[in-house]
Backbone as CSV, one residue per row, in Angstrom:
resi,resn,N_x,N_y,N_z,CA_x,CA_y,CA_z,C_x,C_y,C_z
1,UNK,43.298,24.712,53.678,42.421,23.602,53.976,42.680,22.437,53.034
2,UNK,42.821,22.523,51.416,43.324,21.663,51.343,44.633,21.060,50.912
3,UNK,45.742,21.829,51.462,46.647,21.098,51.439,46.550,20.623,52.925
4,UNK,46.547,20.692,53.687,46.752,20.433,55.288,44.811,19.894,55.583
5,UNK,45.173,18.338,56.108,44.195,17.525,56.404,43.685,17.499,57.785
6,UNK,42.669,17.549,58.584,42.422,17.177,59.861,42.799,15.945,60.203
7,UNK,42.739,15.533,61.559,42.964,13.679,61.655,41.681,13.402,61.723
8,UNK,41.519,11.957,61.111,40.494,11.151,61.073,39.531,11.605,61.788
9,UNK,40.006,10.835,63.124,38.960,11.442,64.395,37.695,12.389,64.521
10,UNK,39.146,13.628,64.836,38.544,15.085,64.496,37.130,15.155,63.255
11,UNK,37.842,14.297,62.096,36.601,14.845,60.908,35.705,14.008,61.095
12,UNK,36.026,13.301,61.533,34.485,11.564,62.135,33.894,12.542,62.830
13,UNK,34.494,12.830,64.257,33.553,13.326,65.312,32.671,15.084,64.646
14,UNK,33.044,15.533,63.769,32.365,16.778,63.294,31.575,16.667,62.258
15,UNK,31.755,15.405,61.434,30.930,14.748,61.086,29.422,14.665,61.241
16,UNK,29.665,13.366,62.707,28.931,13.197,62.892,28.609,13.862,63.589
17,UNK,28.727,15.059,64.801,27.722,16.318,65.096,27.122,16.675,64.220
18,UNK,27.443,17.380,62.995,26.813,17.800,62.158,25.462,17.040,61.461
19,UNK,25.334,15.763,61.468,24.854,15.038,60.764,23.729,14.895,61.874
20,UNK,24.000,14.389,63.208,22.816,14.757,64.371,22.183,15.957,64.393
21,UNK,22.578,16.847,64.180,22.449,18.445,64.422,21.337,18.435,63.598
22,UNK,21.558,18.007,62.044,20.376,17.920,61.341,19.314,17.031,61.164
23,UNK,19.718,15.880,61.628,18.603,14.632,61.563,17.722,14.875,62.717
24,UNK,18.266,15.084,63.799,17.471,15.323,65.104,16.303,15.788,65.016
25,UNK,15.564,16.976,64.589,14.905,17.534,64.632,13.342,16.827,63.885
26,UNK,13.692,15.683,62.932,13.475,14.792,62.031,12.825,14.126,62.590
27,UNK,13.522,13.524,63.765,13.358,12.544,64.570,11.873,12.297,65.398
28,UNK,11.367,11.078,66.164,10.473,11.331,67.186,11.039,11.562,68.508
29,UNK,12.145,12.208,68.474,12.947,13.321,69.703,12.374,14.661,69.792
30,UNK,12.345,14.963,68.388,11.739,16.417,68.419,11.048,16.991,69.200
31,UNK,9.404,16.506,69.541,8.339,16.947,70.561,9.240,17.394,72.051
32,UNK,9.368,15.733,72.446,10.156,15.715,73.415,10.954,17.079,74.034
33,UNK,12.269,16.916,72.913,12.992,17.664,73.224,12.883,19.309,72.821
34,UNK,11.457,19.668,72.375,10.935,20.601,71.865,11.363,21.288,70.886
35,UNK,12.126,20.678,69.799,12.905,20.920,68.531,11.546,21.118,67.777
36,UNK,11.753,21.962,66.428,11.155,22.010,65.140,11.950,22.107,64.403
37,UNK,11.427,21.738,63.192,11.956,21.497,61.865,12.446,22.993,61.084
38,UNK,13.337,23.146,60.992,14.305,24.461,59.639,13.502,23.953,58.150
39,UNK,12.695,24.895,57.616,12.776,25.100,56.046,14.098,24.618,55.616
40,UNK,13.395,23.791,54.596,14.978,23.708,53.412,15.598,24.996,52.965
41,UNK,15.063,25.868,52.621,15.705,27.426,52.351,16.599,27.494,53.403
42,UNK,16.025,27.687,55.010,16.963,27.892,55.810,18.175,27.361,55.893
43,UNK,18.026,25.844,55.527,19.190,24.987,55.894,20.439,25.463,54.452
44,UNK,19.737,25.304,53.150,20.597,25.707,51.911,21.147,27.154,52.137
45,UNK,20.429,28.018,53.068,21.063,29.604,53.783,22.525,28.770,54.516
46,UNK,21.866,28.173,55.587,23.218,27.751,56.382,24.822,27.287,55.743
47,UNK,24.090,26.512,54.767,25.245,25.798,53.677,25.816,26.646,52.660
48,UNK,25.280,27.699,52.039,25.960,28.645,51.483,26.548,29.635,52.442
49,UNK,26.279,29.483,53.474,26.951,30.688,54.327,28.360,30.263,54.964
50,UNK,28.329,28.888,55.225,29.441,27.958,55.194,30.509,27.826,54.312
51,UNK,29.667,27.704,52.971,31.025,27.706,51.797,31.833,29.009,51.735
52,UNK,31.218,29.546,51.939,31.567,31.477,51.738,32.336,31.510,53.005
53,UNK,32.403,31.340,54.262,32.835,31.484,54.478,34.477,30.830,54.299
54,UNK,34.371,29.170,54.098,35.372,28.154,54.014,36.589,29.239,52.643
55,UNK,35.914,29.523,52.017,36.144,30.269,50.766,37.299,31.291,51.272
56,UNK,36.390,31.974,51.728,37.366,33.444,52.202,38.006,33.255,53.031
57,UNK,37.979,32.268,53.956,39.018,31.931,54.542,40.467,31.592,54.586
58,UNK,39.881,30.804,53.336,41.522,29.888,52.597,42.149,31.205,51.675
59,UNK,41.140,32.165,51.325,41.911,33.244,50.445,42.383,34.021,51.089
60,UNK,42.028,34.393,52.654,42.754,35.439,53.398,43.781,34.858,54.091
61,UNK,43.525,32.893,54.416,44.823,32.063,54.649,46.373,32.740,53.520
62,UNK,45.917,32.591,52.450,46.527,32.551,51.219,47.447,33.930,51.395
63,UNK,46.766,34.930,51.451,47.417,36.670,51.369,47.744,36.227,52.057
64,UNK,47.884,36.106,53.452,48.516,36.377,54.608,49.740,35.894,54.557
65,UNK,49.837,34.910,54.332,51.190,33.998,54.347,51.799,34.270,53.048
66,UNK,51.455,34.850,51.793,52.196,35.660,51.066,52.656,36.682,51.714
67,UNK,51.965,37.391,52.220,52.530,38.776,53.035,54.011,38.594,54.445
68,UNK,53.765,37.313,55.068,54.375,37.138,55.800,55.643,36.372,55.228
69,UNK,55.895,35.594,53.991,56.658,35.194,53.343,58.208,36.331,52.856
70,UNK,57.175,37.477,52.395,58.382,38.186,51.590,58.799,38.968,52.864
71,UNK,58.170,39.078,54.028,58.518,39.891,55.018,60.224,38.636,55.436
């Protein structure tokens, strides 16, 4: 992940999903659209569950392509 970059685009547009995803609920959309609000706990759950994963990812990126290297 970080040697190899997404394009612009791509990280704009996931971005900004992400950034709706959470403001929305905030919003006077909410009722409407029958959204409620996530505890901050919940949301800091979501975000550590994210890093952990981003984490182990790039480390099982990492083995793998050692493994496939000496092969």
């Amino acid at each position: 992940m970080l040697q190899s970059r997404p394009g612009k685009y791509l990280l704009m547009a996931t971005l900004l999903v992400v950034a709706v995803t959470f403001i929305l609920p905030y919003t006077p959309l909410d009722q409407l659209l029958g959204f409620s609000k996530l505890p901050v706990s919940f949301i800091l759950i979501i975000i550590a569950i994210v890093i952990v994963y981003i984490v182990s990812a790039e480390f099982a990126k990492r083995v793998f392509y050692r493994l496939v290297r000496q092969t």
